[in-house]
Structure formats: C-alpha cells, structure tokens
Biopython code that builds the backbone (N, CA, C, O; Angstrom):
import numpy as np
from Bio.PDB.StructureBuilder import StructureBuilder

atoms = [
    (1, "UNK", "N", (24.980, 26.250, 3.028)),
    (1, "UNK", "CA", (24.600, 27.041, 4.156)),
    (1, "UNK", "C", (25.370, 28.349, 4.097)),
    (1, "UNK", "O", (26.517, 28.300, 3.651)),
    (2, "UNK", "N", (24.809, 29.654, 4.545)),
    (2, "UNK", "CA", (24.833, 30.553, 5.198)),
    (2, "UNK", "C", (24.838, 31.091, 5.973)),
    (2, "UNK", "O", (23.760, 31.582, 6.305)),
    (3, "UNK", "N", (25.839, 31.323, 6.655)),
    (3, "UNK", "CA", (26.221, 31.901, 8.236)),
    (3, "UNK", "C", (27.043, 33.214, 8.357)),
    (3, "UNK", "O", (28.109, 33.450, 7.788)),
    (4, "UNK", "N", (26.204, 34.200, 9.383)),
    (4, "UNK", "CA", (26.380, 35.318, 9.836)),
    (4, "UNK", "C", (27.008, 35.166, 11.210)),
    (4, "UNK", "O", (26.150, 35.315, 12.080)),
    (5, "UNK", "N", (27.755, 35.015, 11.510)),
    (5, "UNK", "CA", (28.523, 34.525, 13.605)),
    (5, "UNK", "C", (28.971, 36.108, 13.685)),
    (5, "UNK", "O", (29.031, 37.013, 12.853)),
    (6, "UNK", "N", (29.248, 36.004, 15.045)),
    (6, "UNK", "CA", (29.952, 37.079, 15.856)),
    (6, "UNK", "C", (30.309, 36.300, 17.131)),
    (6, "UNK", "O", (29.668, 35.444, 17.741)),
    (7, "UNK", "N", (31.504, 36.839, 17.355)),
    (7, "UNK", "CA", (31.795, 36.478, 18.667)),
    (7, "UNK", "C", (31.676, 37.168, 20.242)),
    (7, "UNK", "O", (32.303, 38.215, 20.401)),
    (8, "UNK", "N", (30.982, 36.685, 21.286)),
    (8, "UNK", "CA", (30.460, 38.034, 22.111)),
    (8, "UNK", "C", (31.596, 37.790, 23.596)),
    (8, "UNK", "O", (32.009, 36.683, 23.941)),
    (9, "UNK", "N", (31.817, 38.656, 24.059)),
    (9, "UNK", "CA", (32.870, 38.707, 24.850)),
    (9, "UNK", "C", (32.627, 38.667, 26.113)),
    (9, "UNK", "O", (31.911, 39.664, 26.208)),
    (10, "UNK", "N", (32.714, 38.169, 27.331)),
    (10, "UNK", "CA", (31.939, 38.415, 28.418)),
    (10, "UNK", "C", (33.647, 39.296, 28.965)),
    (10, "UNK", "O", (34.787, 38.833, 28.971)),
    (11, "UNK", "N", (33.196, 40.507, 29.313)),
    (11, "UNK", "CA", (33.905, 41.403, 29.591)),
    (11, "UNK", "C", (34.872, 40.911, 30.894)),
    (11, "UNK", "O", (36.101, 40.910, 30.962)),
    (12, "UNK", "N", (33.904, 40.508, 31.871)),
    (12, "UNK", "CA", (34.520, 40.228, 33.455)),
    (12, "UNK", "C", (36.132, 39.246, 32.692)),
    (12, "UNK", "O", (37.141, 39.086, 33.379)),
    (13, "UNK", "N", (36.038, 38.798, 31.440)),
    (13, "UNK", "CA", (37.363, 37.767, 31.426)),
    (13, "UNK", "C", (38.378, 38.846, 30.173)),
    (13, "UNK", "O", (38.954, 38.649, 29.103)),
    (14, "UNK", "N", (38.219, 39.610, 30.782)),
    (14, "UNK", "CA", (38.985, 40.510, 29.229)),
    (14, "UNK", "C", (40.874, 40.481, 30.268)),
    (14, "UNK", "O", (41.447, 41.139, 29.399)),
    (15, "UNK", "N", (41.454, 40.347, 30.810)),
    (15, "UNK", "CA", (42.457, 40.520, 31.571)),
    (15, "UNK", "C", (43.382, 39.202, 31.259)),
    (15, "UNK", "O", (44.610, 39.136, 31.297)),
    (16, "UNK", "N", (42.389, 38.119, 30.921)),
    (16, "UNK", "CA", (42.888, 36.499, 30.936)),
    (16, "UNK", "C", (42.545, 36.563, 29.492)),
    (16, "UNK", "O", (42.927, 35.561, 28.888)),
    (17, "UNK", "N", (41.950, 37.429, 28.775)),
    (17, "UNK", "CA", (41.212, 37.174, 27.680)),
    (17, "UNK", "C", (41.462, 35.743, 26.620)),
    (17, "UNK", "O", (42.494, 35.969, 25.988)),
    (18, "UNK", "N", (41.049, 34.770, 26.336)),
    (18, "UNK", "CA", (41.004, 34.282, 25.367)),
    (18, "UNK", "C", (40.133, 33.486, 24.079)),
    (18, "UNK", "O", (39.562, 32.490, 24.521)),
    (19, "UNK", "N", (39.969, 33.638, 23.021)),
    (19, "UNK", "CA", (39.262, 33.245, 22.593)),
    (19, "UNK", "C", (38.204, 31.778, 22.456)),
    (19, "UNK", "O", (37.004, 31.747, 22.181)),
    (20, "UNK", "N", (38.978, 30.834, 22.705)),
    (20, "UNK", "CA", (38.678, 29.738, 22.735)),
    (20, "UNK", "C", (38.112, 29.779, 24.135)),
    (20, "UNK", "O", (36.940, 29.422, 24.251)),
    (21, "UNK", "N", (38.853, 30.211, 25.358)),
    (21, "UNK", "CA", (37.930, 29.818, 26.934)),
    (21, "UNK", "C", (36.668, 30.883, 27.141)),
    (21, "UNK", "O", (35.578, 30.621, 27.649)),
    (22, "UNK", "N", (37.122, 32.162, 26.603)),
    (22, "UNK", "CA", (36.317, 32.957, 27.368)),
    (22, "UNK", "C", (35.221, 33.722, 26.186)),
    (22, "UNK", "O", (34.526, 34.685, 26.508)),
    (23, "UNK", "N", (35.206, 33.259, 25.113)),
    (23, "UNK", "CA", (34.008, 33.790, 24.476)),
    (23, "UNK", "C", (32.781, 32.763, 23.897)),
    (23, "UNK", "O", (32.900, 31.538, 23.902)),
    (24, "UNK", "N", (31.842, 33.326, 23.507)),
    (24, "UNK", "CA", (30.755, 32.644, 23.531)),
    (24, "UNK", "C", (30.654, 33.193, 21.804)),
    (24, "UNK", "O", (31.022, 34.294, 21.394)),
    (25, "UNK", "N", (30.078, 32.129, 21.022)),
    (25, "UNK", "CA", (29.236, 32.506, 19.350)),
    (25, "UNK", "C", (27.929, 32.292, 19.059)),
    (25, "UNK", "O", (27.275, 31.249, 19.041)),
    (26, "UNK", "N", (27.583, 33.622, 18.794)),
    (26, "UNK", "CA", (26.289, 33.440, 17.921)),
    (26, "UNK", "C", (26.048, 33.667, 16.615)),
    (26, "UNK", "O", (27.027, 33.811, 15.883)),
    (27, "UNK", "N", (24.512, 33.758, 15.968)),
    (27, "UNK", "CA", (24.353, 33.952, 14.461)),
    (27, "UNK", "C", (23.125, 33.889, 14.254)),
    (27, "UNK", "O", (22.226, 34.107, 15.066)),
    (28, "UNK", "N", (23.005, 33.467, 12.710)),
    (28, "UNK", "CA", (22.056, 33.379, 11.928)),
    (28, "UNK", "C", (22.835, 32.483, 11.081)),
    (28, "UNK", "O", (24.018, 32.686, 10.809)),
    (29, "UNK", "N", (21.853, 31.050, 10.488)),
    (29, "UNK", "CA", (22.408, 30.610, 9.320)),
    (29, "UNK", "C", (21.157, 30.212, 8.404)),
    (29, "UNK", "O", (20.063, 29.882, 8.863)),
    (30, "UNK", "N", (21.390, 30.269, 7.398)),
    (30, "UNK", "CA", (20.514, 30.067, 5.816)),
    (30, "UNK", "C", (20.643, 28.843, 5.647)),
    (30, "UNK", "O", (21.578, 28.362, 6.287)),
    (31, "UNK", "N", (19.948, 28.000, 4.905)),
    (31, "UNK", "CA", (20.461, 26.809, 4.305)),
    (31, "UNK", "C", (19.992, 27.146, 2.945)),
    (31, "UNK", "O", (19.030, 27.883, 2.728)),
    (32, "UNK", "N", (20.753, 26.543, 1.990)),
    (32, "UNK", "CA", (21.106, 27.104, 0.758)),
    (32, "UNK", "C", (20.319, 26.394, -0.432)),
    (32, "UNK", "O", (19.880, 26.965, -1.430)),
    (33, "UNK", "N", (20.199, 24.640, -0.043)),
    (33, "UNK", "CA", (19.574, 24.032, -0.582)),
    (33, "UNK", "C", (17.302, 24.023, -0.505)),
    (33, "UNK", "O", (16.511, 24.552, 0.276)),
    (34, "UNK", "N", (17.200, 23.540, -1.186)),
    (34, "UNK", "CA", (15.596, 23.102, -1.167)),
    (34, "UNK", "C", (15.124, 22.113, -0.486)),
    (34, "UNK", "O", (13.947, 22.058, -0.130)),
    (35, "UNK", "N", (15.794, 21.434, -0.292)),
    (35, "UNK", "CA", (15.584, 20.520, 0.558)),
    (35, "UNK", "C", (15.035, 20.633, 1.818)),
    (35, "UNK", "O", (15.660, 21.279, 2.659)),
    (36, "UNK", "N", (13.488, 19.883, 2.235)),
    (36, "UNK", "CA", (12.863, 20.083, 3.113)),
    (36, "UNK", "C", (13.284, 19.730, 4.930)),
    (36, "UNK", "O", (12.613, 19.095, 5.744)),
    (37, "UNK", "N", (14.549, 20.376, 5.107)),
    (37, "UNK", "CA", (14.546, 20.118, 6.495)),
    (37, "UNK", "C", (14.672, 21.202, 7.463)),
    (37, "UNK", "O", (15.065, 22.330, 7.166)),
    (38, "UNK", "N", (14.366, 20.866, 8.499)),
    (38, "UNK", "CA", (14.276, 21.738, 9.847)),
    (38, "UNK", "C", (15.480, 22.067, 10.702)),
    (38, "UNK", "O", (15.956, 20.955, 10.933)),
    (39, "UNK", "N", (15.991, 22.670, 11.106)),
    (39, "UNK", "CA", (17.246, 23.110, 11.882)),
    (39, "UNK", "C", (16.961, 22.582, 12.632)),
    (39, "UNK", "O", (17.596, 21.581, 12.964)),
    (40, "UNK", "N", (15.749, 23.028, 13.343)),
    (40, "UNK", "CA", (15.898, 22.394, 14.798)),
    (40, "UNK", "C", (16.380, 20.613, 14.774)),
    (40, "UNK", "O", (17.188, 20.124, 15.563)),
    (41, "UNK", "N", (15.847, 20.051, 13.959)),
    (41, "UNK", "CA", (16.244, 18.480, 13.840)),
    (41, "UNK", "C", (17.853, 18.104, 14.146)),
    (41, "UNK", "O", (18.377, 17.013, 14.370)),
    (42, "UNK", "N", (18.262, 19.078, 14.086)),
    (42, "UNK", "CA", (19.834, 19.361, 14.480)),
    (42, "UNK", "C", (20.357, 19.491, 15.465)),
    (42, "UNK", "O", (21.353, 20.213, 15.497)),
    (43, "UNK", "N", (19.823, 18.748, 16.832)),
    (43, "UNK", "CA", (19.973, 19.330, 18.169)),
    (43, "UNK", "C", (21.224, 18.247, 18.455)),
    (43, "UNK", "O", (20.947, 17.049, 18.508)),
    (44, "UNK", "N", (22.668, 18.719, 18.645)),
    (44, "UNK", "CA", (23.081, 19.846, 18.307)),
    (44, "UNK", "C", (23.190, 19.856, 16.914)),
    (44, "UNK", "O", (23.007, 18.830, 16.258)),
    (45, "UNK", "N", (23.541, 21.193, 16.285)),
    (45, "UNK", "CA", (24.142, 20.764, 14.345)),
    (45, "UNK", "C", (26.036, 20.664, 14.865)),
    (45, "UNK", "O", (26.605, 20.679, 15.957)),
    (46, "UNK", "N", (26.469, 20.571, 13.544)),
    (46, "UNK", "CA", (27.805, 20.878, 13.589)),
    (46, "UNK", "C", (27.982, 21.750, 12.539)),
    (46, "UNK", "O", (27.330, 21.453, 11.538)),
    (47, "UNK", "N", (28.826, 22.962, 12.447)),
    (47, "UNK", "CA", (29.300, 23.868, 11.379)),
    (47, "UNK", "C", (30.123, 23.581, 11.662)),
    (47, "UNK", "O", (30.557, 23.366, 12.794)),
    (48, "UNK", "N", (30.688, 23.479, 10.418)),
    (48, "UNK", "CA", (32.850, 22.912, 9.685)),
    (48, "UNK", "C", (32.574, 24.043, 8.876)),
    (48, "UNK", "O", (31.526, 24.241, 8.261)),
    (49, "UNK", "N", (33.654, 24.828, 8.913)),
    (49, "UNK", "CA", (34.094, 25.439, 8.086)),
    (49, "UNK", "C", (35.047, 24.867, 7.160)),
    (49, "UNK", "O", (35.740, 23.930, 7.556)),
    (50, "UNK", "N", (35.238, 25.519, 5.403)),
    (50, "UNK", "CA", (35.716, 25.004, 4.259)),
    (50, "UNK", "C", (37.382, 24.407, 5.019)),
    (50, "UNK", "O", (37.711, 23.267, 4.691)),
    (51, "UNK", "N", (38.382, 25.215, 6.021)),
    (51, "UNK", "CA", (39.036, 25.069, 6.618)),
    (51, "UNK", "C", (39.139, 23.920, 7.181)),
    (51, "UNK", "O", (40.219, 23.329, 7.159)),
    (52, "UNK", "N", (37.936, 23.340, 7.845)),
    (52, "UNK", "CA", (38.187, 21.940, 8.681)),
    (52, "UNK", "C", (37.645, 22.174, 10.100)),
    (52, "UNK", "O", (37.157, 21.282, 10.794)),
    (53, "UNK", "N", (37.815, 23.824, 10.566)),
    (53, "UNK", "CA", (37.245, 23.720, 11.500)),
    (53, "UNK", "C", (35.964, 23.727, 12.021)),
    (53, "UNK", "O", (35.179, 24.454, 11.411)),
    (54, "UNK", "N", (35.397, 22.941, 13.267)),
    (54, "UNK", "CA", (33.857, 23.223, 13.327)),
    (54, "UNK", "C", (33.711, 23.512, 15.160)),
    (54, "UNK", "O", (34.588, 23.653, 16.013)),
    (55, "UNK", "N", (32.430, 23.518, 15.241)),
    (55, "UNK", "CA", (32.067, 23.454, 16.346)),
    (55, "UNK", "C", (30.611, 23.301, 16.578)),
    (55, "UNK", "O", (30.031, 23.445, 15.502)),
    (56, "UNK", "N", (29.616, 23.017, 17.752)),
    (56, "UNK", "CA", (28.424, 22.319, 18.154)),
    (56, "UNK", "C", (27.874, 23.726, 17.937)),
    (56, "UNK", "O", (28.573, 24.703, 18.208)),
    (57, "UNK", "N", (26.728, 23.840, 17.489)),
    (57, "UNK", "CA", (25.454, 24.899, 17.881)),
    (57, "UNK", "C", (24.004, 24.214, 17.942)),
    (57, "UNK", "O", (23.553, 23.106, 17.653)),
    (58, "UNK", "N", (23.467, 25.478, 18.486)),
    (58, "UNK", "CA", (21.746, 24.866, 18.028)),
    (58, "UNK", "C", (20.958, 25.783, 17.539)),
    (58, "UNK", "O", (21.273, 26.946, 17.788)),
    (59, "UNK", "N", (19.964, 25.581, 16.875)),
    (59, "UNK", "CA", (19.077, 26.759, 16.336)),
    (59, "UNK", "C", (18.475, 27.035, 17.081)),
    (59, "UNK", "O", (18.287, 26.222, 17.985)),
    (60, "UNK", "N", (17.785, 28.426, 17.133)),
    (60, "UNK", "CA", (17.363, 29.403, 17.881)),
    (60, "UNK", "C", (16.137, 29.917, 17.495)),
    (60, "UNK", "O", (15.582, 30.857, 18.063)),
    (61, "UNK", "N", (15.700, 29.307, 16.526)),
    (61, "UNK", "CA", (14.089, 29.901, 15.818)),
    (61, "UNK", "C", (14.346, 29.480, 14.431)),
    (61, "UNK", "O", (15.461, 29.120, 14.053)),
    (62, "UNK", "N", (13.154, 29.534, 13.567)),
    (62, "UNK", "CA", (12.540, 29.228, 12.118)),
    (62, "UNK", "C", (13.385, 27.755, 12.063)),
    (62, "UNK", "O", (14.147, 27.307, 12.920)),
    (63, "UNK", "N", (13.048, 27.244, 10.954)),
    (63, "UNK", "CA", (13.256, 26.012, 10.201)),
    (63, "UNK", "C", (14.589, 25.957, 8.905)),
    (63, "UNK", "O", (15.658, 25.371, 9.078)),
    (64, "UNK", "N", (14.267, 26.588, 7.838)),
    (64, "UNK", "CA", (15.320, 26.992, 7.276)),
    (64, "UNK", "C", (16.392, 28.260, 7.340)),
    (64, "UNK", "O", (17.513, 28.236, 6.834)),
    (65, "UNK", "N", (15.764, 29.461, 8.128)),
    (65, "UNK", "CA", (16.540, 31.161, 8.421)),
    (65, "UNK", "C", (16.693, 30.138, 9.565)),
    (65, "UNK", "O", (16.222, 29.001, 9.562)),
    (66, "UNK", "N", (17.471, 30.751, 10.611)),
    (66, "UNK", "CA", (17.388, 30.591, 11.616)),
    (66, "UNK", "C", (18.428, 31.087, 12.210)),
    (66, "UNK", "O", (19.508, 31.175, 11.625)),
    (67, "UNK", "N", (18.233, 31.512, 13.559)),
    (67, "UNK", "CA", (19.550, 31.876, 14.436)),
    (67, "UNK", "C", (20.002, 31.203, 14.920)),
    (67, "UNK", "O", (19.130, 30.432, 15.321)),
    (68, "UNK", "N", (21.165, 30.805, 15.307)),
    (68, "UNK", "CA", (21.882, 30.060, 16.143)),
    (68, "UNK", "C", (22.531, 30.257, 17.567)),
    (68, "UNK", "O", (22.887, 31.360, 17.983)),
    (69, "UNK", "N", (22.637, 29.201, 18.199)),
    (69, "UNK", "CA", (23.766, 29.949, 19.921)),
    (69, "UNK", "C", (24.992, 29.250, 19.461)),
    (69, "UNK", "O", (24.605, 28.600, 18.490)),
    (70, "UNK", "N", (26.565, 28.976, 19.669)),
    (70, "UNK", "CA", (27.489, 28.328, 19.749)),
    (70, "UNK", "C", (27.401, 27.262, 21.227)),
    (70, "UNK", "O", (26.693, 27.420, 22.221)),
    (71, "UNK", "N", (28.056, 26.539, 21.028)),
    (71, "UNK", "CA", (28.387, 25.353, 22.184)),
    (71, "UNK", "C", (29.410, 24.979, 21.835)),
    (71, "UNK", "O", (29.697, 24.299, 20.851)),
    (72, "UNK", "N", (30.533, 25.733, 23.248)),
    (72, "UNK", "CA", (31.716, 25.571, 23.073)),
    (72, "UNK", "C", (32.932, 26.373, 22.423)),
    (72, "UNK", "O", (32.381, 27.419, 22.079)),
    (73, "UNK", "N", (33.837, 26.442, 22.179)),
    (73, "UNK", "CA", (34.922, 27.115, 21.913)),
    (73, "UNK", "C", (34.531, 27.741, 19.859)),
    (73, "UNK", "O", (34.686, 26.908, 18.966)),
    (74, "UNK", "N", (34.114, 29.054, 19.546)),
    (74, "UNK", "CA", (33.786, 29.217, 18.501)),
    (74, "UNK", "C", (34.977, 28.813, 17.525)),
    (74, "UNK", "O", (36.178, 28.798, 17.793)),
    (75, "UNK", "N", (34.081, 28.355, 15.817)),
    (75, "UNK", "CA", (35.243, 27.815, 15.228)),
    (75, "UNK", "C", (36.060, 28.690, 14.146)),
    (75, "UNK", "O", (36.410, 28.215, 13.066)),
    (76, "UNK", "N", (36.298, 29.861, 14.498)),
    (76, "UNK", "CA", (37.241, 31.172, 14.046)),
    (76, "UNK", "C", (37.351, 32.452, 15.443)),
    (76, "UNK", "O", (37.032, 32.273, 16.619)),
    (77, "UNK", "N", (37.733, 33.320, 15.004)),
    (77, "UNK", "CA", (38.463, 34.291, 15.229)),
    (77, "UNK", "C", (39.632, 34.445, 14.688)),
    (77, "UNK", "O", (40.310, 35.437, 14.956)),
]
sb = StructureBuilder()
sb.init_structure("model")
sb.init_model(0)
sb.init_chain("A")
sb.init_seg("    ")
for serial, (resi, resn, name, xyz) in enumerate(atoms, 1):
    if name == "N":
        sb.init_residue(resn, " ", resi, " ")
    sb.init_atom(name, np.array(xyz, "f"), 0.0, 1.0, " ", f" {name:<3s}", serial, name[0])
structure = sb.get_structure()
C-alpha cells in the first residue's frame, strides 16, 4: 500500500493544541498488489506503519485508489 495523509487542524483547539486529541487525518491510499479487493470491505481498515504504529480509517471512494478519513488519534506527526 500507498498512502498520501495529512493532518488537518481544527483551529478553535490551537491554544491546547495537540496532536493526538485535537487533530483529525486524511488521505488517499493505493494498494500495491493485484489482488482483487475492495477498500471499502475494510470498514474500518487498519494502517500500521513499518514503525508499529497504526490507527482505524475508512475509505472514502474507488475500490483500489481510494481516499481515506482517519478514526481517531492519527498514526504520525
């Protein structure tokens, strides 16, 4: 897989700011293989990063491209 994230900031919490409470992740991810499956079948998926860390998303459109929302505390910054 292939993943494009950003992390989006909801401004009103910039004073308390922190990453884990107060931001939200989105994207786009690829899947890399041929293999015939659907993102959406993934409700939620999990992305782990090579690191260890992960966190819940769901796809957001297409089958193999697809965008994603985060659920929950994103797994970088």
């Amino acid at each position: 897989m292939t993943a494009s994230l950003v992390l989006r900031l909801d401004p009103a919490t910039v004073p308390d700011f922190s990453y884990d409470q107060h931001s939200t992740w989105a994207g786009s991810v690829t899947l890399a293989g041929d293999d015939d499956v659907d993102l959406f079948d993934a409700a939620p998926g999990i992305l782990r990063l090579p690191d260890g860390r992960e966190s819940e998303f769901m796809a957001t459109s297409g089958p193999r491209e697809s965008g994603c929302s985060g659920l929950g505390p994103a797994p970088f910054g």
